[in-house]
C-alpha positions in Angstrom: 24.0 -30.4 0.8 26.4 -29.8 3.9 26.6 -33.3 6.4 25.2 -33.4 9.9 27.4 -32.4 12.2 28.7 -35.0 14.4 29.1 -33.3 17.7 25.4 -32.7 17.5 23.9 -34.6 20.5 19.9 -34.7 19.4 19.6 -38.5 18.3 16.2 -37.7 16.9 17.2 -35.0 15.0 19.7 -36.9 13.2 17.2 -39.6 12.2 14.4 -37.0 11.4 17.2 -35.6 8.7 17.9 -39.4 7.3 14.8 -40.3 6.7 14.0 -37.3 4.0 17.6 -38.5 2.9 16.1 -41.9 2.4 13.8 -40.2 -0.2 15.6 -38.2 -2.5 13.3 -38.1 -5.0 10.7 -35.6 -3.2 13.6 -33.3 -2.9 14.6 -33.4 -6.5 10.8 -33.2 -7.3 11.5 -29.9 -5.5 14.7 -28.7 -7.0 13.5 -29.9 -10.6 10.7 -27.4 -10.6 12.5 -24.4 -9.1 15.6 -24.6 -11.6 13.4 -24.8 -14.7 11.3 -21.9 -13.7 13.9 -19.4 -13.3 16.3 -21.0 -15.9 19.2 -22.1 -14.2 21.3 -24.0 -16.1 24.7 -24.9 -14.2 24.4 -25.4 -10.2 27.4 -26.0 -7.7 26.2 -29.0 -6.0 28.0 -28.9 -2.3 27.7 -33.2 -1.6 29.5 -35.4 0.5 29.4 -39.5 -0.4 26.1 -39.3 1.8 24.1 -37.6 -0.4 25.2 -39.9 -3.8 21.7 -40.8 -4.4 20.6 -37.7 -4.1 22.9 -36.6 -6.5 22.6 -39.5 -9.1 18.5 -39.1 -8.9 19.4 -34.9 -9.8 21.5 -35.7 -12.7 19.1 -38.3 -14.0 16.0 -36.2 -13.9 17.7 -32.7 -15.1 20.1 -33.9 -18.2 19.9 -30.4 -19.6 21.1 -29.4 -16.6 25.0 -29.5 -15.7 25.8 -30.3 -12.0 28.9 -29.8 -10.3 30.4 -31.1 -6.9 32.6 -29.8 -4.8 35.1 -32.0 -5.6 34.5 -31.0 -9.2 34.7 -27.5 -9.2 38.0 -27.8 -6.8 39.3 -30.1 -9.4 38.6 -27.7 -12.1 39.7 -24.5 -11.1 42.4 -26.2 -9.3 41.4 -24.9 -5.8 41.6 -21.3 -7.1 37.6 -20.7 -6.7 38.6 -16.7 -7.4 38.9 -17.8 -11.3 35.1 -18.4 -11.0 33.3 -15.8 -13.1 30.2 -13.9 -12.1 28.9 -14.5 -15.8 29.3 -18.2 -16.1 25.7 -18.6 -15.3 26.9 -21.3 -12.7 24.2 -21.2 -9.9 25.4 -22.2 -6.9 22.9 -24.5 -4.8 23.1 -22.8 -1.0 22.6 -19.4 -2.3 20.2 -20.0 -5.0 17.7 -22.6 -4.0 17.3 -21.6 -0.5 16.4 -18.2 -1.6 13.9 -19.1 -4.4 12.2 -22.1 -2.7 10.9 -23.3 0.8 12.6 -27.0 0.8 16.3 -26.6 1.0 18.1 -28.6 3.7 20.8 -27.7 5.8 22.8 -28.4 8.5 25.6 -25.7 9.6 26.8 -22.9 7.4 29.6 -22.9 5.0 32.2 -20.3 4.2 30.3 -19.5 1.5 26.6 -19.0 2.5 26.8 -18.0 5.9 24.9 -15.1 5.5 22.1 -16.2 3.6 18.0 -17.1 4.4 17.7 -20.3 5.0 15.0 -22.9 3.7 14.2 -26.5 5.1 11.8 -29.6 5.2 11.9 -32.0 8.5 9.4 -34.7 8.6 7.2 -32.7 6.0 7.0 -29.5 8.1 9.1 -26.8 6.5 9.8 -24.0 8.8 11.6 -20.9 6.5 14.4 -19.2 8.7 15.8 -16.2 7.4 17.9 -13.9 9.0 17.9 -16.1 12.5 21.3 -17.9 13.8 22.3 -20.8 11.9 23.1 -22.4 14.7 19.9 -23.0 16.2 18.3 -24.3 12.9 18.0 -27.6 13.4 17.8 -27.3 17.5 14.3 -25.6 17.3 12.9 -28.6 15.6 12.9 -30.9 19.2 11.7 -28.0 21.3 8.5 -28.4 23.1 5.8 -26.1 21.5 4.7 -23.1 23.1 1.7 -22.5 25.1 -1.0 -20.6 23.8 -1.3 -18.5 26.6 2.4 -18.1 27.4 3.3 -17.4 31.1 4.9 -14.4 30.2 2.1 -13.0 29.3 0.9 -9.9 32.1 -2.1 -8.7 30.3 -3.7 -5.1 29.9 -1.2 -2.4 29.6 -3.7 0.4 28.7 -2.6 2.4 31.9 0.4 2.7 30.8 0.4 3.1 27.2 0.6 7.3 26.1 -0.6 7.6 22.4 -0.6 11.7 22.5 2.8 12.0 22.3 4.8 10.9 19.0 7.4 7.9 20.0 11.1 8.2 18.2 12.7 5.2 16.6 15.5 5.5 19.2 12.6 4.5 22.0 11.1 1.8 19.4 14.7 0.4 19.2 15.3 0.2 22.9 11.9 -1.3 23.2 12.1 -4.1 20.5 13.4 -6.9 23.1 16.5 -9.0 22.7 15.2 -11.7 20.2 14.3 -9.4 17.0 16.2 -9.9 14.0 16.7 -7.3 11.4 13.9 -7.1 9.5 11.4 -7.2 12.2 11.0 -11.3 12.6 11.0 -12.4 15.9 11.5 -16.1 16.9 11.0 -17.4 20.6 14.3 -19.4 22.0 12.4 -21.1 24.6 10.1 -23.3 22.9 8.2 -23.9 19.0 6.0 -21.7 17.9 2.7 -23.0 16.9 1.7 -21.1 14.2 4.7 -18.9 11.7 3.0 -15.4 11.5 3.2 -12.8 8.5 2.0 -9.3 9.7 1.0 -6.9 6.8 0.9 -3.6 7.7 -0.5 -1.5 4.4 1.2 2.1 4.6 1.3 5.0 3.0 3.4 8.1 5.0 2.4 7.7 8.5 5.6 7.0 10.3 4.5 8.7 13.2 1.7 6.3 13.6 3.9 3.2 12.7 6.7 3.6 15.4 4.3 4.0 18.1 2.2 1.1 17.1 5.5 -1.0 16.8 6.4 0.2 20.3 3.9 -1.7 21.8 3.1 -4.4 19.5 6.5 -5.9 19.2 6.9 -6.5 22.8 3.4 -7.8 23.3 3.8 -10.5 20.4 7.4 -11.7 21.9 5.7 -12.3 25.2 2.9 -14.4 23.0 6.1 -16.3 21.9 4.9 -16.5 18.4 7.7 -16.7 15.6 6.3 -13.7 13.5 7.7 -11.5 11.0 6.3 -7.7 10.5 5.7 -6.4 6.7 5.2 -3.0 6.4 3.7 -3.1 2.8 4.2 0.5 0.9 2.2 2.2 -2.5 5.2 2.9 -3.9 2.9 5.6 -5.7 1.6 9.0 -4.5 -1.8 8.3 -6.3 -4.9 7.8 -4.1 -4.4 4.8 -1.7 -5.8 1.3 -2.7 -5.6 -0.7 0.9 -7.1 -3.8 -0.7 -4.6 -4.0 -3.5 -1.9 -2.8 -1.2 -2.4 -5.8 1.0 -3.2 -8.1 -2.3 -0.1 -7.3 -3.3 2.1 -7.8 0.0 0.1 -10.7 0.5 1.6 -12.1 -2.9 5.2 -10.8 -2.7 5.2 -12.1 1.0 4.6 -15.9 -0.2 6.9 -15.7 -3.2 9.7 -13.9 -1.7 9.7 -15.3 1.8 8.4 -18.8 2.1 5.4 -20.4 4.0 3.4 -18.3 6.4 0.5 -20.5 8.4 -1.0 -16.8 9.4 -1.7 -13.7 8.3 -2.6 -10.8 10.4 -3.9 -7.6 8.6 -3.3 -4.7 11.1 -4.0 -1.2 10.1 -1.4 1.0 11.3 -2.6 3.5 13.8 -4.3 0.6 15.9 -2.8 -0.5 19.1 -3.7 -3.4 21.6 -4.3 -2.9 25.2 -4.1 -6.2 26.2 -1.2 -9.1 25.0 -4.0 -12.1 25.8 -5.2 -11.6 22.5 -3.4 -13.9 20.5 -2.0 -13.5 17.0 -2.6 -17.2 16.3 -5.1 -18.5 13.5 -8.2 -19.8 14.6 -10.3 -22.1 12.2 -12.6 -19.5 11.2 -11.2 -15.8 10.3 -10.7 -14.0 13.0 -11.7 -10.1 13.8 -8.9 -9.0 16.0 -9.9 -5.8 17.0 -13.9 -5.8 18.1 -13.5 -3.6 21.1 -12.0 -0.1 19.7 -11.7 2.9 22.3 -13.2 5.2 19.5 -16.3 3.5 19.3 -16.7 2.7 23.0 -15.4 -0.5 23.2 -18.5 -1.5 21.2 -19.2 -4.1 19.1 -20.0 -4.3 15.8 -18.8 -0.3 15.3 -20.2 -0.5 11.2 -18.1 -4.1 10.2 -17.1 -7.5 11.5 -14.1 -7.5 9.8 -11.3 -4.6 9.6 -8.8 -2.5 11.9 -7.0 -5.7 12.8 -7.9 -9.4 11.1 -6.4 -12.5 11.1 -6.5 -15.6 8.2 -4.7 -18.3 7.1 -3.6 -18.1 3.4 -5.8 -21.2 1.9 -9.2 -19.0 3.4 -7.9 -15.9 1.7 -7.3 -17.4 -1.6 -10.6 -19.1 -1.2 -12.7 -15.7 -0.3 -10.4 -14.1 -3.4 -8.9 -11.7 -0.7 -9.7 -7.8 -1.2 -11.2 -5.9 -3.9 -8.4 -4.0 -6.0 -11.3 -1.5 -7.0 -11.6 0.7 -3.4 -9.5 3.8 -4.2 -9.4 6.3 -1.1 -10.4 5.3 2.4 -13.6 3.0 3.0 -15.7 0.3 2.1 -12.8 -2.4 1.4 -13.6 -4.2 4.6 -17.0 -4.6 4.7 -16.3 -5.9 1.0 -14.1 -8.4 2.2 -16.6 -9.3 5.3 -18.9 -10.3 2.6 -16.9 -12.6 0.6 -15.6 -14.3 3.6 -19.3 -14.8 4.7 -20.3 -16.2 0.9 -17.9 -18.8 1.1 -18.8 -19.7 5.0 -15.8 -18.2 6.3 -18.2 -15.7 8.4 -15.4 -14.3 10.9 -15.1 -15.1 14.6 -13.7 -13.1 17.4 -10.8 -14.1 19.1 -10.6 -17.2 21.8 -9.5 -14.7 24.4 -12.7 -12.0 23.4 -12.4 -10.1 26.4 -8.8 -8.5 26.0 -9.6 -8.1 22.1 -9.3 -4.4 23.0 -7.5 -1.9 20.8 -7.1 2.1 20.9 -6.6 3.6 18.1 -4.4 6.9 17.4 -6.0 9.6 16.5 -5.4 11.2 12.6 -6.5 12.9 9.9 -6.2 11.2 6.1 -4.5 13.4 3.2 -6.6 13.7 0.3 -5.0 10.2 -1.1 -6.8 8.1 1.3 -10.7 10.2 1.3 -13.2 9.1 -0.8 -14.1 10.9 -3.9 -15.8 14.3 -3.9 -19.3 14.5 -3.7 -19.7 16.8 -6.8 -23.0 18.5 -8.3 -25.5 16.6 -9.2 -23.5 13.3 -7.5 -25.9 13.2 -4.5 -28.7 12.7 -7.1 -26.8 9.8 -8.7 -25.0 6.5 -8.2 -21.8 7.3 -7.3 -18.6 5.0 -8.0 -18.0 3.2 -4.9 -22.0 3.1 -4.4 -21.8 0.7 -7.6 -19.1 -1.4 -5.9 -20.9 -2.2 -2.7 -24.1 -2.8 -5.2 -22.3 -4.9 -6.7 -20.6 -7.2 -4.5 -21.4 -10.7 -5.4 -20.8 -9.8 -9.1 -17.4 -8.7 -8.3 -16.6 -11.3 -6.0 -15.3 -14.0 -8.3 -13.4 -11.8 -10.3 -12.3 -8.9 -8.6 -9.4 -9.8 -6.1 -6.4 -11.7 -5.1 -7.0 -13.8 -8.4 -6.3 -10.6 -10.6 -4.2 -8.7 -9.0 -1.6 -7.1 -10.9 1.2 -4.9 -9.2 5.0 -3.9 -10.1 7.4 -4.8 -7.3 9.2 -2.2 -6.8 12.2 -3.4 -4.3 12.4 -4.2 -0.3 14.4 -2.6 2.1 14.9 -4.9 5.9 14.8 -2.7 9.0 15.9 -3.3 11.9 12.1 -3.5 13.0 10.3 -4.4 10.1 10.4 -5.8 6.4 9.3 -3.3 3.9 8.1 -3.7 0.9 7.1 -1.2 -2.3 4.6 -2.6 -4.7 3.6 0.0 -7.6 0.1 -0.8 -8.0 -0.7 1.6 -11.1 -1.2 -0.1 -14.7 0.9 2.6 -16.0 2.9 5.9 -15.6 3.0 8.9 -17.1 5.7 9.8 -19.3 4.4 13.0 -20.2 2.3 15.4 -19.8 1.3 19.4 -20.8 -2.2 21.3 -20.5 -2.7 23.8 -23.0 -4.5 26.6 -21.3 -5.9 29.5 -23.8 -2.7 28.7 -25.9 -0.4 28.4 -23.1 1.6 25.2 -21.7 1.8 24.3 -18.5 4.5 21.9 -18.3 4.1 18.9 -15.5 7.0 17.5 -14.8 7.6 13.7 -13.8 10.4 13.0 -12.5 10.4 13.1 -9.2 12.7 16.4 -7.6 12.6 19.3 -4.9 9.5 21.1 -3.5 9.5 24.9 -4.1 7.2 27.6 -3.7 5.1 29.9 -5.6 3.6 33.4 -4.6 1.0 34.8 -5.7 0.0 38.3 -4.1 -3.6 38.9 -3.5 -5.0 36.1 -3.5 -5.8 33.5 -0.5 -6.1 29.8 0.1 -9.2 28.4 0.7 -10.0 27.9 4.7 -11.7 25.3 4.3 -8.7 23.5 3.7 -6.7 24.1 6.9 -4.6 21.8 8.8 -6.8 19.5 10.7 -4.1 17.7 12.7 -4.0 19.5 16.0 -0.1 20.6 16.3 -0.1 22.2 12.6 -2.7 24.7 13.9 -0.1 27.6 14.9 0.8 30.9 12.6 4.5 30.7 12.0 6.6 33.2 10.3 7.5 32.5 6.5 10.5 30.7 6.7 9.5 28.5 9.7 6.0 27.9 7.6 7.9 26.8 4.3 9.8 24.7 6.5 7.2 22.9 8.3 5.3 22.8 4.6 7.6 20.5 3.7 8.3 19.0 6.6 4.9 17.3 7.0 5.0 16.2 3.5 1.4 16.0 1.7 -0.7 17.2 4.7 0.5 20.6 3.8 -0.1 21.7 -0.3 0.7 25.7 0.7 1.0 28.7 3.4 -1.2 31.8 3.5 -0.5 35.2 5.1 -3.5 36.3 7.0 -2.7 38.7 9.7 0.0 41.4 10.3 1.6 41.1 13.1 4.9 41.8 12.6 6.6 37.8 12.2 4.2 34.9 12.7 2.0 35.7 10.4 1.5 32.3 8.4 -1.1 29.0 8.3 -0.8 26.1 6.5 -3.4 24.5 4.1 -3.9 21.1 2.9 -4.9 21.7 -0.2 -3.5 25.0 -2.1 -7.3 26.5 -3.8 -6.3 29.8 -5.0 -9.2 32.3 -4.1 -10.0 35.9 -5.7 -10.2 38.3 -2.1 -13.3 40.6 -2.9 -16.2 41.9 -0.8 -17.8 38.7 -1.0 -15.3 37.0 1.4 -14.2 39.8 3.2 -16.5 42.0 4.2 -14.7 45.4 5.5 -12.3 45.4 3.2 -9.0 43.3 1.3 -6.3 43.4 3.4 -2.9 44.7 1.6 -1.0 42.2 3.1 -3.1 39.3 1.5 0.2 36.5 0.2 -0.3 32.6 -1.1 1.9 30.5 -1.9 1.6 27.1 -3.6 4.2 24.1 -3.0 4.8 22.5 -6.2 7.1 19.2 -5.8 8.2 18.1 -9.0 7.3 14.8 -10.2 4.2 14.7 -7.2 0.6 14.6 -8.7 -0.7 15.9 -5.2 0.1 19.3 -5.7 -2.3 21.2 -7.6 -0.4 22.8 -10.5 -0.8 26.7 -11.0 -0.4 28.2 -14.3 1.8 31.6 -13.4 0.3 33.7 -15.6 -3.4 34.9 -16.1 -5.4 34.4 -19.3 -8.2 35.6 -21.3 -10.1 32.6 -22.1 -11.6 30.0 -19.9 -10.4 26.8 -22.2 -8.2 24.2 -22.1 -7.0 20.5 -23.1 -4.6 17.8 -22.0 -2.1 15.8 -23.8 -0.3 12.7 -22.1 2.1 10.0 -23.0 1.2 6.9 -20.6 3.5 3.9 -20.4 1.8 1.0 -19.1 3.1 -1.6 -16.4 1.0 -4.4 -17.3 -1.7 -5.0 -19.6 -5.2 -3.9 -19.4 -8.8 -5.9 -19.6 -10.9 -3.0 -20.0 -11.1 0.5 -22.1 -10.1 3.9 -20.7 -11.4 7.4 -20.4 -10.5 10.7 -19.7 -12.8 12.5 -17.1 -12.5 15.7 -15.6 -14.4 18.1 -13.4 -14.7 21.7 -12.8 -14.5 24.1 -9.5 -15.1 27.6 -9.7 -13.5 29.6 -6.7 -12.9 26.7 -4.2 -16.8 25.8 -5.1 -17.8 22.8 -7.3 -19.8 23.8 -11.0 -21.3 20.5 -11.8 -19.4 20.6 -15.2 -17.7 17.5 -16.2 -16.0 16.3 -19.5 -15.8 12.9 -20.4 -13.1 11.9 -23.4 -12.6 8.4 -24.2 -9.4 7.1 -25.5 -8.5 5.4 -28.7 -6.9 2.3 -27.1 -7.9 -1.3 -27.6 -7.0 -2.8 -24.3 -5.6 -6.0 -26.5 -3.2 -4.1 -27.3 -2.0 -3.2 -24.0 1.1 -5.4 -22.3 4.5 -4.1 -20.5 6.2 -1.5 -21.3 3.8 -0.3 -24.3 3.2 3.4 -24.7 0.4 5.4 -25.7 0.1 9.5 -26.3 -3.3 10.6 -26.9 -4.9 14.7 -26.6 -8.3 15.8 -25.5 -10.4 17.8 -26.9 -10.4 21.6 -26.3 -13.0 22.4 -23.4 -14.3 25.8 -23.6 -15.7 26.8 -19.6 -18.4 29.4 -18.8 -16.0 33.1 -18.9 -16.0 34.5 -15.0 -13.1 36.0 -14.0 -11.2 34.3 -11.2 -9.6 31.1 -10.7 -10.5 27.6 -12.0 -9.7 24.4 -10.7 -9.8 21.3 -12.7 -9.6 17.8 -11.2 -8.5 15.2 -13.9 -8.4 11.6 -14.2 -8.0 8.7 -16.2 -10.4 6.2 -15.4 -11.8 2.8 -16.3 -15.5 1.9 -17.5 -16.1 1.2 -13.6 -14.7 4.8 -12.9 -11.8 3.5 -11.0 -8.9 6.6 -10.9 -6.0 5.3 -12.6 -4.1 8.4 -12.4 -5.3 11.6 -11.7 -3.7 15.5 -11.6 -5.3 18.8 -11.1 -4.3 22.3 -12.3 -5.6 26.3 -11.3 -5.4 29.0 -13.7 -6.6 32.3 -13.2 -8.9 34.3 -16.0 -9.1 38.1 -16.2 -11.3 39.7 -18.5 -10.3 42.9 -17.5 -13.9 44.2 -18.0 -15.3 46.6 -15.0 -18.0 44.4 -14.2 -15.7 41.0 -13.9 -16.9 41.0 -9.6 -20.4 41.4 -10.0 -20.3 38.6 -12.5 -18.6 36.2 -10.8 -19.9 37.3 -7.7 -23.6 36.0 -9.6 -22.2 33.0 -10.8 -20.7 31.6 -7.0 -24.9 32.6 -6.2 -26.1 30.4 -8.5 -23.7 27.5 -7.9 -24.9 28.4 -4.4 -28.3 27.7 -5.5 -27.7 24.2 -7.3 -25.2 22.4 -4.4 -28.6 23.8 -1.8 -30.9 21.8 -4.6 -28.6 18.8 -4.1 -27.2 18.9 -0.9 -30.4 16.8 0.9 -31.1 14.1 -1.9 -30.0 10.5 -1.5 -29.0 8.6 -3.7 -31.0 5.6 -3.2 -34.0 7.1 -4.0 -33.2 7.7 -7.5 -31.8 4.4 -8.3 -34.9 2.0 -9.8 -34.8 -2.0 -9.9 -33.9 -1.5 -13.3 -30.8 0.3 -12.9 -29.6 -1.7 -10.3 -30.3 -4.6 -12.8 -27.6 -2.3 -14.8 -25.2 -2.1 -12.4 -24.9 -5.7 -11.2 -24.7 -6.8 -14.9 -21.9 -4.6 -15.8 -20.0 -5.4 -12.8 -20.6 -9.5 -13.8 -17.6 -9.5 -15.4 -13.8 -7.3 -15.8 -13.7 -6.3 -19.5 -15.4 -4.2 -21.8 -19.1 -3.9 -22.4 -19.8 -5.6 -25.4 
């Protein structure tokens, strides 16, 4: 613990810092509890005569614990601090404490921790400082608090805002303002902050969307003058995107990684404000942000009271039990949360200045990760997954949220405008993993490598997969195509030559469904120019893995190693289901696996193989979509392989052509039913009791 400084001129300041001297036990209180948890056994204890009953109280409470002055360590290593060895377990108290806890005080930097976070406690109110000049640590403490409608504050800039064209980080940079620190915290010099914000921004490959948020928002919340820090929290993954556990997760890291927050703001990434009179400051209730939304009109109550933008202190999130970890794919996560907030009276508010709470929001399509599940045959006749969920919403409530949540941190890398962090949010990995397809293996690889291509002549990719996002809507030549393929990352799964004319000749799809060109899809005749080809990126379960080669017999199985991150409370299944030629069968396989989830803890490993499934013989090309799922069909990892079958027999079109008729004739059947009219009270009885609790059925 480093003296005050003498020269310092703030009277009050100096007292302030006495008084917790005064009290050494609540610091050692403190200090006591973070040592033992993480096992620190020696600490370098920097303490001038000042702090001697600070010390003595220490080395009373922590015998097991050996303690070291400066004076001592000087003494030992005879001033030669360079025969200090990184293995000696000595911890030394700057570096350590301040890093793992939210009480250390300090007073100027030292030679030896002068580029480290900073943690302190004045008159009870701990204010965590990381990455901000030292020298102004203990100055912001007397300034006068900021306004809460600052004067620099110049209201709507919708006029000028431009969200059609894409902003680079070189215009974000210039943008930022003078104040930001690296790793997007922002603290004003002027006056105190009332409130310390944490922004969470769940993400998931949408920089585009993030730097021209961050354009705008950065510079509107530094004329708020509100000390805030920006998280951009990342599924390390590239399995379908869980936005609740995503922010879970950040939520989590955030507190036990960076200190005390008094705010959270939950802002989904392509959603900018218009107006800077909307404050990010915590209200008593929960606050909605963003009511006013150019895409719905600037109408209220646009389907939820809570989502694109929220705001919450941390005690009202752990009371509500934050987000569901159980939403996989875009939707329904917020109105979940809307409800729990409302259960335990924490119905959200709109913001004290309502009229500027105006956002637009930039326009995008998802990638398959963030959709909801496919609506199959037969699953508009049935309760579907996420139908069960929002069923089942008070069952879930007490058990299903920030109180579970499991994730893996992954690591965090500090931007110069924001703090990112990578959570791994699956229970396990694959280690392995083949399908045997009528005898042949079809290797998936994962470890993560290159993207290539694969061509298959004659064949086409389904349309109805093409690139929704307006600028991807061109015909390039091959090489440009692969390129942009690539490029865009997931959007694009493959390139198909459909015209002849001489260079750009090439679309891009989304997904990569290999198609059998007949009469049935064109009707003159099948063009001799007809090319697909696939990307397949190693080690990404996105792609949807071709077997090169044709086979004889519609049948298959899957075998799979699985490591797990974390234990598991309930049992698993494999599921899987079936298209035909771009078009869904209605067949579906269900295998469960021989694994007691007691078993289950870090870093256990488990290799199980289906059953062989034997498929209705049309020749053409099958898709199947397989998972790994829980008893409340959440996707824990999921993977989808084509293969094409050739019976080689002259009436192989005319039969398949009959079987795409009568799979015409079943999704017609289906396609106007809703579900709730086939669910009874009884059922829904069903439902809510198994979703009462998070383990197996007993």
């Amino acid at each position: 613990m480093q003296d005050w400084n003498d020269d310092r001129k703030d009277e009050n300041l100096k007292m302030k810092l006495l008084a917790i001297r005064k009290n050494p036990k609540v610091l050692v209180d403190f200090i006591q509890g973070a040592l033992e948890e993480r096992n620190i056994s020696r600490m370098v204890m920097f303490s001038p005569p000042s702090d001697n009953a600070f010390l003595e109280e220490l080395r009373g409470r922590m015998k097991n614990t050996k303690i070291y002055t400066e004076k001592e360590i000087m003494e030992l290593f005879k001033g030669d601090l360079d025969k200090i060895d990184a293995d000696s377990e000595i911890s030394l108290l700057e570096q350590e404490i301040c890093l793992l806890s939210d009480f250390f005080l300090y007073s100027h930097p030292s030679s030896w921790s002068s580029n480290i976070c900073i943690e302190r406690v004045i008159s009870g109110n701990d204010d965590h400082l990381f990455n901000i000049n030292f020298k102004e640590d203990f100055q912001t403490a007397s300034l006068p608090e900021c306004e809460y409608n600052s004067q620099l504050l110049i209201g709507s800039v919708k006029e000028k805002m431009n969200l059609t064209n894409p902003v680079s980080r070189e215009e974000v940079l210039e943008n930022r303002g003078l104040g930001l620190a690296a790793g997007g915290c922002f603290k004003p010099k002027n006056c105190r902050s009332q409130q310390k914000v944490a922004i969470i921004i769940p993400y998931k490959d949408r920089e585009e969307n993030l730097l021209t948020m961050l354009f705008y928002l950065h510079p509107m919340l530094q004329r708020q003058e509100i000390n805030y820090c920006i998280f951009v929290v990342e599924q390390f993954d590239d399995g379908r995107f869980n936005k609740g556990l995503v922010m879970n997760s950040g939520f989590l890291e955030i507190q036990k990684s960076f200190g005390k927050f008094d705010c959270f703001v939950f802002h989904d990434v392509d959603m900018v404000p218009e107006d800077d009179r909307n404050i990010y400051l915590c209200q008593d209730k929960p606050v909605h942000l963003s009511p006013f939304i150019d895409k719905y009109q600037y109408l209220a109550h646009y389907g939820t009271d809570w989502g694109g933008v929220t705001m919450i202190k941390p005690d009202q999130y752990l009371e509500a039990n934050g987000y569901s970890n159980m939403f996989w794919g875009w939707g329904y996560e917020d109105s979940d949360m809307e409800f729990r907030l409302k259960e335990k009276e924490l119905a959200p508010v709109w913001p004290v200045n309502e009229e500027s709470a105006r956002y637009s929001m930039i326009e995008h399509d998802h990638p398959w990760r963030f959709q909801n599940d496919v609506n199959d045959i037969g699953s508009s006749g049935k309760i579907t997954a996420k139908d069960k969920l929002r069923l089942a919403k008070k069952e879930r409530s007490s058990w299903d949220g920030i109180h579970n949540t499991k994730y893996k941190f992954d690591h965090i890398f500090e931007d110069e405008l924001f703090t990112k962090i990578y959570v791994d949010v699956r229970a396990f990995e694959a280690e392995e993993l083949q399908i045997v397809i009528d005898e042949k293996v079809l290797e998936i690889s994962q470890k993560i490598g290159n993207c290539s291509f694969k061509t298959f002549d004659q064949t086409f990719l389904d349309p109805h997969f093409f690139i929704r996002i307006q600028k991807y809507k061109a015909f390039y030549d091959e090489k440009t195509a692969r390129l942009k393929c690539i490029e865009v990352g997931q959007i694009c799964a493959g390139i198909v030559r459909l015209r002849n004319a001489g260079g750009k000749d090439w679309m891009m799809r989304e997904k990569a469904v290999l198609l059998t060109p007949d009469d049935f899809r064109f009707k003159d005749s099948v063009p001799d120019f007809l090319q697909s080809q696939v990307k397949i990126c190693e080690g990404q379960m996105f792609n949807v893995f071709p077997l090169l080669s044709s086979v004889k017999n519609s049948s298959y199985k899957s075998r799979m190693r699985l490591k797990f991150h974390h234990a598991i409370e309930t049992s698993l299944i494999y599921r899987d289901v079936v298209v035909f030629e771009g078009k869904p069968t209605g067949i579906t396989h269900e295998y469960p696996l021989k694994l007691k989830p007691e078993n289950t803890k870090k870093n256990f490993s488990f290799s199980f193989e289906t059953e062989n499934f034997d498929l209705p013989k049309y020749s053409g090309w099958y898709i199947v979509r397989a998972m790994i799922s829980d008893r409340f069909e959440q996707i824990w990892y999921e993977w989808s392989f084509q293969f094409h079958v050739d019976d080689e027999s002259t009436s192989s079109t005319s039969k398949r052509l009959g079987y795409l008729e009568v799979i015409d004739e079943m999704l017609e059947k289906y396609k106007d039913q809703k579900p709730d009219v086939k669910w009874s009270s009884e059922e829904k009885l069903e439902v809510r009791k198994a979703y009462s609790h998070g383990g197996d059925l007993v």
